[in-house]
C-alpha positions as CSV (number, residue, x, y, z in Angstrom):
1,X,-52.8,-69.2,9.9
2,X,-56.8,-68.0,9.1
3,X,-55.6,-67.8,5.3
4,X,-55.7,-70.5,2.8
5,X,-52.7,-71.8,2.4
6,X,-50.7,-73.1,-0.8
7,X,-47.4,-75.4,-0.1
8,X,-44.5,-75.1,-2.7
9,X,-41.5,-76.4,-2.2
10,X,-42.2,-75.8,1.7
11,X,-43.0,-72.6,0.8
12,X,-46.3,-71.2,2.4
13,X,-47.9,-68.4,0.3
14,X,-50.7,-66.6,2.1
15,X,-52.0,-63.3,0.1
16,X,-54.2,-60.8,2.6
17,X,-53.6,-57.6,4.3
18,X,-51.9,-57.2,7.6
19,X,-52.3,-54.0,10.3
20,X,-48.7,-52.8,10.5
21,X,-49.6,-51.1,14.0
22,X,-51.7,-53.7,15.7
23,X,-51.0,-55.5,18.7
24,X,-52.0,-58.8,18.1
25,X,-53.1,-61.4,20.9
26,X,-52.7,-64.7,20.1
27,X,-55.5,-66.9,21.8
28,X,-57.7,-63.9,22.0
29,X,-58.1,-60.8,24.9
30,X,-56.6,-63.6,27.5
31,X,-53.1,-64.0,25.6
32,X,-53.0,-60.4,25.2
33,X,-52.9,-59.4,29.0
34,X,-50.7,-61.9,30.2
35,X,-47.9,-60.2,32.6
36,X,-44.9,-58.5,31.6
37,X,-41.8,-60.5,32.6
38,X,-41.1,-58.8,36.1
39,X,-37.1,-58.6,35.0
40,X,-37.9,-56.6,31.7
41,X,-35.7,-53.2,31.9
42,X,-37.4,-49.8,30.8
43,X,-35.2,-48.1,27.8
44,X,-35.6,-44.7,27.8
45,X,-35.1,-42.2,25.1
46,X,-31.4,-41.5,26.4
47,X,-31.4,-45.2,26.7
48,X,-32.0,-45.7,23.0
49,X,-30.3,-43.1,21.4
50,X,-26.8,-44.7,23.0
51,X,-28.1,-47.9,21.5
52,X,-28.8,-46.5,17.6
53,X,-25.3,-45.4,18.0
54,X,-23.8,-48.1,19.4
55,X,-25.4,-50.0,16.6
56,X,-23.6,-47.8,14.0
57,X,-20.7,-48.6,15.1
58,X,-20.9,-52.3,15.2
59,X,-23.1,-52.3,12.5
60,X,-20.0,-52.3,10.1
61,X,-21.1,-50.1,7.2
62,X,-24.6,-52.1,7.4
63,X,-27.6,-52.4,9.3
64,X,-29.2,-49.7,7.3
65,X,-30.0,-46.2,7.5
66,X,-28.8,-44.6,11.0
67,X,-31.5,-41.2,10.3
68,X,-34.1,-43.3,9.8
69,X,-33.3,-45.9,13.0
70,X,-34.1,-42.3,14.7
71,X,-37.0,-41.3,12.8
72,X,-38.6,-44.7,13.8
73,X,-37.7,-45.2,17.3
74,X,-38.8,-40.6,17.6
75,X,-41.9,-42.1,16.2
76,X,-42.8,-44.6,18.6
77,X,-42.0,-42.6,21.5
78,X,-44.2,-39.7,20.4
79,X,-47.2,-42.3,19.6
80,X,-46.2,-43.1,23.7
81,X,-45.3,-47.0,23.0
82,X,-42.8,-48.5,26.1
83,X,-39.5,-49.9,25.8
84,X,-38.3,-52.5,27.6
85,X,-35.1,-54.8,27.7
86,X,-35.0,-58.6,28.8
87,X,-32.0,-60.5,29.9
88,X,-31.8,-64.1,28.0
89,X,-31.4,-65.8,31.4
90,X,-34.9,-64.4,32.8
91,X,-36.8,-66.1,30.3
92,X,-38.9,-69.1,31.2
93,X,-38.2,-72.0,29.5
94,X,-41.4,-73.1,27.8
95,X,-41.3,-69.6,26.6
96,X,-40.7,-68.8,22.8
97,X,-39.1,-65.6,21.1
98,X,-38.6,-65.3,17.7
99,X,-35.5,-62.7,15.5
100,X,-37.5,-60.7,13.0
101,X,-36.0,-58.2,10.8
102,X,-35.4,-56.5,7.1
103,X,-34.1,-57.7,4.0
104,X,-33.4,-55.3,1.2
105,X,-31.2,-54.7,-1.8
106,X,-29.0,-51.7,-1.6
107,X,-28.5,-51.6,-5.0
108,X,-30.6,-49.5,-7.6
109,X,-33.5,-50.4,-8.7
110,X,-34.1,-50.4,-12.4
111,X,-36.3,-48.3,-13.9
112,X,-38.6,-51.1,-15.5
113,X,-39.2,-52.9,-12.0
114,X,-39.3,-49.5,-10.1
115,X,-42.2,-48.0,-12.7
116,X,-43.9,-51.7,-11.7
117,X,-43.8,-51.0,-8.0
118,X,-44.8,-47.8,-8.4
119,X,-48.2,-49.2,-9.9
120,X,-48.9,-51.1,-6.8
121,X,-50.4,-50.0,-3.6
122,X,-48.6,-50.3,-0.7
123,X,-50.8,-51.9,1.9
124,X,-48.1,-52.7,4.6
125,X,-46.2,-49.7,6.7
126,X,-44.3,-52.6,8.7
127,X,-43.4,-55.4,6.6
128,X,-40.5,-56.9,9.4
129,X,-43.6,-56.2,11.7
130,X,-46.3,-57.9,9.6
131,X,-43.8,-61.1,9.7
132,X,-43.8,-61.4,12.7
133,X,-47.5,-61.5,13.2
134,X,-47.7,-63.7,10.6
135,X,-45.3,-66.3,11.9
136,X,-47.3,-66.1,15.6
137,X,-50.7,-66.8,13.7
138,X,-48.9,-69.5,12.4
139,X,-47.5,-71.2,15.5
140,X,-50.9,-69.8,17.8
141,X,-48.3,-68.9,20.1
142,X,-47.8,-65.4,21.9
143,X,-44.1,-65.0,22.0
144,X,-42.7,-64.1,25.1
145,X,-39.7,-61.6,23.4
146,X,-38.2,-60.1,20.5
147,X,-34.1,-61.5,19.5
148,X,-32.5,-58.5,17.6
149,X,-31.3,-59.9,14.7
150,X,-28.3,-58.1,14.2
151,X,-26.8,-55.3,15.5
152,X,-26.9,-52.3,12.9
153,X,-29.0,-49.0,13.3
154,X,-31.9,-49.8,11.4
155,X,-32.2,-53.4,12.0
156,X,-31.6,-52.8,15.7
157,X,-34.6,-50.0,15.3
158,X,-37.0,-52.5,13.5
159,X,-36.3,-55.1,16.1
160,X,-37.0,-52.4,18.9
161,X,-39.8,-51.0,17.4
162,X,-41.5,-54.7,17.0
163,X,-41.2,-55.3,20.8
164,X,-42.4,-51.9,21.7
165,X,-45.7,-51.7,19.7
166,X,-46.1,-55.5,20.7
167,X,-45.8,-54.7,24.2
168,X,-43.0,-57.5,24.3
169,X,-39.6,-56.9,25.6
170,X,-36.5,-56.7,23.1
171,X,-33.9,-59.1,24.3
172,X,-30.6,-58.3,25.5
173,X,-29.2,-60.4,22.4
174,X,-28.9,-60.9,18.7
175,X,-28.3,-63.5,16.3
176,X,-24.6,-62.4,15.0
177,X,-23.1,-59.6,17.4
178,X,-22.5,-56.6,14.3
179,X,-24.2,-56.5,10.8
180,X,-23.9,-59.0,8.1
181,X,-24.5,-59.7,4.5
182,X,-26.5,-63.2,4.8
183,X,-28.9,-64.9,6.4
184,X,-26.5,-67.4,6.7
185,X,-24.4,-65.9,9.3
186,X,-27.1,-66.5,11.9
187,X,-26.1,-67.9,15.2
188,X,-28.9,-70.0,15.4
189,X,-28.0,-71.8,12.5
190,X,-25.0,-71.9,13.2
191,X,-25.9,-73.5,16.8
192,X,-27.4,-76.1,14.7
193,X,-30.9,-75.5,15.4
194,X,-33.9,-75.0,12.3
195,X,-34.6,-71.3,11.7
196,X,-37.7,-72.8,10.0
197,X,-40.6,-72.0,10.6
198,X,-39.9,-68.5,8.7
199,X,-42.2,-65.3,8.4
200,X,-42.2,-62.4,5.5
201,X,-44.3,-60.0,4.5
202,X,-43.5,-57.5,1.0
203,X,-44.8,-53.8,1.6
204,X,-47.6,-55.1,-0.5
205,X,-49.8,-57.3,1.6
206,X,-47.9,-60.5,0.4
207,X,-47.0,-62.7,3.5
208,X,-45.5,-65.9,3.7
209,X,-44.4,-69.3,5.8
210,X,-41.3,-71.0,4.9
211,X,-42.4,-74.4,6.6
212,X,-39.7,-76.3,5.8
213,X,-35.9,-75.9,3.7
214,X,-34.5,-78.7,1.9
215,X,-30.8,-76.8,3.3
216,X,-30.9,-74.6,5.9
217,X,-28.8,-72.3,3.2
218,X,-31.9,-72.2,1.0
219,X,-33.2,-69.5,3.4
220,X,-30.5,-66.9,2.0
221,X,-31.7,-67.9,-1.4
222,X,-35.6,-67.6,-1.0
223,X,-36.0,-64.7,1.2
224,X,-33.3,-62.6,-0.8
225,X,-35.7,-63.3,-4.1
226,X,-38.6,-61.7,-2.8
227,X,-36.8,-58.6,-1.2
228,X,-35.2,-58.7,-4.5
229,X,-38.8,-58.5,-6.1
230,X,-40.3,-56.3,-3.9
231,X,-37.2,-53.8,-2.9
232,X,-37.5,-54.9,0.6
233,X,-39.2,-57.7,2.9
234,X,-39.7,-58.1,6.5
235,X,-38.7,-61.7,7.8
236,X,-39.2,-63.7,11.2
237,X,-37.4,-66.5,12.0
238,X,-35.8,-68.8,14.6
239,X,-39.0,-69.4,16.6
240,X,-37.1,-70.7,19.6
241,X,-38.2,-72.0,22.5
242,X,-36.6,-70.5,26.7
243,X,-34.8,-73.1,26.8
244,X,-33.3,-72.9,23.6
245,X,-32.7,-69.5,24.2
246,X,-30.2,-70.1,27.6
247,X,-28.0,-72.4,25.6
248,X,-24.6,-71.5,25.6
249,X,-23.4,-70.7,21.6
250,X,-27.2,-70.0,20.2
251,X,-27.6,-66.3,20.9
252,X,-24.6,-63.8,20.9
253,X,-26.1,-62.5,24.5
254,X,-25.4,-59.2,26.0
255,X,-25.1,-57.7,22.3
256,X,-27.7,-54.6,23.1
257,X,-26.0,-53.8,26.3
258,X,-22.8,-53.3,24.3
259,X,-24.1,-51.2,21.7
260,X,-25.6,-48.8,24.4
261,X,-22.3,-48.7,26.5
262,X,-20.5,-47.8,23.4
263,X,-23.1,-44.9,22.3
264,X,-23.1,-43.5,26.0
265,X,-19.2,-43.6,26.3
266,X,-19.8,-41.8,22.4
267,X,-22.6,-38.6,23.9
268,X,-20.2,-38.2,27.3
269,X,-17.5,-37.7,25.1
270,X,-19.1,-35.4,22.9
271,X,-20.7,-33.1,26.1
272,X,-16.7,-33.4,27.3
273,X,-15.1,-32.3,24.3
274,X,-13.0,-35.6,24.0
275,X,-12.6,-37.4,21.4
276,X,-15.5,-40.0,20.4
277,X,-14.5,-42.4,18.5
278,X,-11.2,-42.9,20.9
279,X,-14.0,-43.4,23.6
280,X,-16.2,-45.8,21.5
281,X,-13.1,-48.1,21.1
282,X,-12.7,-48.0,24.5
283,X,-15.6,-49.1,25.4
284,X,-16.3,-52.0,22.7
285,X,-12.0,-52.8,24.0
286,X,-11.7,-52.0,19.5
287,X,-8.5,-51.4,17.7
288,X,-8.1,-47.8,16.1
289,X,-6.9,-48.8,12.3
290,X,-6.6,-46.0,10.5
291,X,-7.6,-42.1,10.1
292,X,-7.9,-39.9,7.2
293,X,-10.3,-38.7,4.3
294,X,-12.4,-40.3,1.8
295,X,-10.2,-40.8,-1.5
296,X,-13.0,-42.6,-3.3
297,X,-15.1,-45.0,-3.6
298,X,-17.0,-47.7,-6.5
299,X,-19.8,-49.5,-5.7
300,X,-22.1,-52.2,-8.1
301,X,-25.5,-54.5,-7.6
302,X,-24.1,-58.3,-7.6
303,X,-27.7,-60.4,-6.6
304,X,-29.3,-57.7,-4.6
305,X,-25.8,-57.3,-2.8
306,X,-24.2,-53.7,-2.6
307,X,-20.4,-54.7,-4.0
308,X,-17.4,-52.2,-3.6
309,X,-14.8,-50.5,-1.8
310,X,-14.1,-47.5,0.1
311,X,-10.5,-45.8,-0.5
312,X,-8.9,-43.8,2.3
313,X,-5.7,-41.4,2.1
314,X,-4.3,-41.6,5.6
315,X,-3.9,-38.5,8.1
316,X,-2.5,-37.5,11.5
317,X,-0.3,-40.9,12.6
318,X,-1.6,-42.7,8.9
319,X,-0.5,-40.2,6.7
320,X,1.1,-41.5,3.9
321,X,-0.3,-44.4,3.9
322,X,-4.0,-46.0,2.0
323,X,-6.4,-48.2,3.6
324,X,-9.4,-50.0,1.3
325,X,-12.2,-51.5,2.6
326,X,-14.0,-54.5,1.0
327,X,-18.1,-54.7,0.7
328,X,-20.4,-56.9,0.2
329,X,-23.3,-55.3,2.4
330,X,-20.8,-54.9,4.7
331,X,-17.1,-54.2,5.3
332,X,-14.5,-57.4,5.0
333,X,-11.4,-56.8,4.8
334,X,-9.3,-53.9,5.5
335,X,-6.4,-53.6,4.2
336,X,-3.9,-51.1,5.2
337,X,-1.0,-50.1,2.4
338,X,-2.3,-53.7,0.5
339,X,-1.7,-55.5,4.1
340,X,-4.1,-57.0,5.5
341,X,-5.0,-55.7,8.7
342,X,-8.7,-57.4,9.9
343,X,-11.0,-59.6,7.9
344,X,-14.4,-60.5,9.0
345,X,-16.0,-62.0,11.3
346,X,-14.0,-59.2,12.9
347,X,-16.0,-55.9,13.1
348,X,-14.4,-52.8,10.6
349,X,-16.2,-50.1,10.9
350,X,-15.3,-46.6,9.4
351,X,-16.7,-43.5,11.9
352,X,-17.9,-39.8,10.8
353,X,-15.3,-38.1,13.1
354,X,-17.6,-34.9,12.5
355,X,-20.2,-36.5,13.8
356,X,-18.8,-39.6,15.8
357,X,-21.8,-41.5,14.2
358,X,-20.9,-44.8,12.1
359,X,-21.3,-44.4,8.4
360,X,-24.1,-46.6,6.8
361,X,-22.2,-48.0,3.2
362,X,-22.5,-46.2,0.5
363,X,-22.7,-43.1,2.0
364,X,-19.8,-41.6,1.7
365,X,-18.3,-37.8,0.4
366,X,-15.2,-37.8,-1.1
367,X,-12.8,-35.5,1.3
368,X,-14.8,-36.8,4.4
369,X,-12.8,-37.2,7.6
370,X,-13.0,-40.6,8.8
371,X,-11.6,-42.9,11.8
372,X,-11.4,-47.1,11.2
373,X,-12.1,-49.0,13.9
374,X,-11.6,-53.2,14.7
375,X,-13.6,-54.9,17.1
376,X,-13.2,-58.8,18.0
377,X,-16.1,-61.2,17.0
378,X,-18.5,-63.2,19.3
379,X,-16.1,-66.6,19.8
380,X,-19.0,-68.3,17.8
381,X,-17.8,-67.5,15.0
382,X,-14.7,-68.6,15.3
383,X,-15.8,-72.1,15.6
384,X,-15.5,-74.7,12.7
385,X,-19.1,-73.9,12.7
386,X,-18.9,-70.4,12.3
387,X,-16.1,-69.8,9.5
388,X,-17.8,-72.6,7.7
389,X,-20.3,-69.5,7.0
390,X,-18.4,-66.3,7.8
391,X,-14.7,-66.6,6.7
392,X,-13.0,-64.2,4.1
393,X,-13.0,-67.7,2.4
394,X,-16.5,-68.5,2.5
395,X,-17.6,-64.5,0.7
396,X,-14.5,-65.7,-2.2
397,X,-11.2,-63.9,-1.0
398,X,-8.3,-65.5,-0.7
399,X,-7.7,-65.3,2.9
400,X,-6.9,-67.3,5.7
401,X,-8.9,-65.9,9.2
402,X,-6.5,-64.5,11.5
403,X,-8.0,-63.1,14.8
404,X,-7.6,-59.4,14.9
405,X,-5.4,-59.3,18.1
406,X,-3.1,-61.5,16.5
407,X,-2.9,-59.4,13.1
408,X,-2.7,-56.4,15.3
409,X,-0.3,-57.8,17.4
C-alpha cells in the first residue's frame, strides 16, 4: 500500500479515503485492460434476480437484507455496469481471486455509540468494496475474480456488485455454501490454507491489512471489533492463488448456480400458479419441515451477534404441532414439537409463502404464514475439519450432528 503503515499485533492500520465506485488498475492503464476470461458468463437482470432469491433461501435467515440485495444490484444495472459469471475450473492458475464481503451487528445500536457515529462523516459508500481495493494495493496484484463469500441476499449482492463495477467476473463459488454466523466457518480455513492477508474498510475512510494472525480464529475476533465499532465493515480475504482455487475441498463450487436454479424454479412457479416454495425444494433436492404462522419471536445482542428464536404454530399437515428455530445470525437448530429435526451445518430456512421470498432474521410479523425448509450441507463440512467449526457443539448446544437425511429419514 501508498499509505504509511503501522504494524500491531499483525495488524496494518492505514487511515485515508478510498473511491467506493472506482475501478482500480493495479500496475497502472496496462493491468486495467488486460482481457476478460473468454469463459466468463453474462448475468442478466433475469439472471440475477433468480440468484437474490436463490440466496434467500439458502441464506438461512442471514445474509442480510433481501430489498436492499435488489436496490443494489437495480443500481448497478441502471449505472450500465456488466455482470459476468466464471467457472472455478477456467481460471488460470497463477491467477489470484480474493472473497470480500460485510460484517455487521444486527443488534441495536445504543444510543451513546449511535449519537457518536452520527458525528462522523461517512466518506465510504462501499466499505466491502473499499477492502477489496485495499487488499489489491496491498499485494500490487489485479485479481483475476471475485469468490462470493457466502450465499445470502445481501452478501451475494455485495460480492456481485464488487465484480461488476471492477469489471471482474464473480465466481461460480463461495466460501460456505448458505449464510453463516462466523468468519470461522470459511472453507478456506477450513481447507487449511491462511485467509491472511485480510482487507477492511469502516464506512469512515478507516482501512486496514491484517498481515498476519497468531490463530487463524483471531480473524472472527478482530474483524467483528471493528464492525462492532463502526456498525458495519467491509472485509477481503483469502487472497488465493488459480491453483488454489481448483483444489478439491477449498471452495464450495457451483454455489451461485444453485442459488439461481432455485430462484428460477421460484419465478416459473409463481407465473404458473404452483406452489413456490414446493418448487424451490425441488430444485435445491430440500426437505419441507414444517408450515404454519408466526407465534412469536425474542431476539437479544450477545457480542454483535443477533440471539433468539422464532416460534411457529403448525398449519395444513403441521397443525397441532410447534416448531422453534434457534439464532445466532442464523437459524441452528429446528426443532419440531422439542425434537430435533435439522441442526446446522444443514440449511433451515423459513419462506414468506405470500411472497415465496426467504425471510432475512428478525424480520418477522406475528400471524405470518410461513413454510420451513432443510437443505443438506456442502460435504466439507461434514469433515473432522468442518464440525471442528460448524457443529451444534461448537455454537454451545448440546447436540450431536446428525445429517439431515438421516434425521429425516
Amino acid at each position: 500500500m501508498a499509505s504509511r503503515r503501522q504494524f500491531l499485533g499483525g495488524l496494518v492500520i492505514a487511515a485515508g479515503t478510498l473511491s467506493a465506485c472506482r475501478e482500480l488498475g493495479v500496475g497502472g492503464e496496462e493491468a486495467s485492460e488486460r482481457p476478460a476470461n473468454a469463459a466468463a458468463v453474462p448475468l442478466d437482470a433475469t439472471a440475477l434476480e433468480d440468484a437474490l432469491v436463490g440466496s434467500s433461501y439458502l441464506g438461512t435467515g442471514g445474509g442480510g437484507s433481501l430489498s436492499a440485495a435488489r436496490e443494489l444490484i437495480a443500481s448497478d444495472l441502471a449505472a450500465g455496469h456488466a455482470f459476468t459469471m466464471l467457472p472455478v475450473a477456467a481460471l488460470d492458475d497463477e491467477d489470484r481471486v480474493a472473497c470480500p464481503y460485510g460484517l455487521a451487528s444486527l443488534a441495536q445500536t445504543s444510543a451513546e455509540m449511535q449519537a457518536r457515529l452520527d458525528a462522523l462523516d461517512a466518506r465510504v459508500e462501499e466499505p466491502v468494496q473499499a477492502a477489496f481495493e485495499t487488499l489489491e494495493r496491498h499485494m500490487d496484484q489485479r485479481f483475476a475474480g471475485v469468490i462470493m463469500g457466502e450465499i445470502g441476499p445481501l452478501s451475494l449482492a455485495e460480492g456481485l456488485s464488487i465484480a461488476a463495477r471492477l469489471g471482474r467476473p464473480a465466481l461460480d463459488a463461495d466460501t460456505v455454501g448458505r449464510a453463516v454466523p462466523e468468519i470461522n466457518q470459511h472453507s478456506v480455513k477450513v481447507a487449511g490454507l491462511d485467509l491472511t492477508p485480510i482487507g477492511a474498510a469502516t464506512p469512515f475512510g478507516d482501512t486496514m491489512v491484517v498481515e498476519t494472525l497468531g490463530d487463524p480464529s483471531r480473524a472472527e475476533d478482530i474483524l467483528r471489533s471493528v464492525a462492532v465499532a463502526s456498525r458495519e465493515c467491509g472485509v477481503t480475504d483469502s487472497p488465493i492463488t488459480g491453483a488454489e482455487a481448483k483444489r478439491d475441498g477449498v471452495l464450495v463450487t457451483g454455489s451461485l448456480t444453485l442459488a439461481m436454479a432455485i430462484g428460477a424454479a421460484v419465478r416459473t412457479a409463481k407465473a404458473a400458479g404452483d406452489d413456490p416454495v414446493e418448487a424451490a425444494r425441488e430444485a435445491g433436492d430440500g426437505y419441507l419441515l414444517f408450515t404454519g404462522r408466526v407465534s412469536g419471536f425474542e431476539w437479544r445482542d450477545e457480542d454483535g451477534f443477533l440471539v433468539g428464536e422464532v416460534r411457529i404454530a403448525g398449519t395444513g399437515d403441521f397443525a397441532g404441532q410447534s416448531l422453534v428455530t434457534e439464532v445466532k445470525n442464523e437459524h441452528l437448530v429446528a426443532r419440531r414439537d422439542g425434537e430435533v429435526v435439522a441442526t446446522c451445518p444443514d440449511l433451515i430456512s423459513v419462506i414468506d409463502r405470500a411472497s415465496g421470498d426467504g425471510i432475512v432474521n428478525p424480520g418477522y410479523e406475528r400471524g405470518q404464514d410461513v413454510a420451513v425448509l432443510g437443505f443438506r450441507c456442502d460435504p466439507i463440512w461434514r469433515t473432522d475439519a468442518g464440525m471442528a467449526v460448524f457443529s451444534p457443539r461448537y455454537f454451545g448446544f448440546d447436540l450431536d450432528y446428525v445429517p439431515i437425511e438421516r434425521r429425516l429419514g
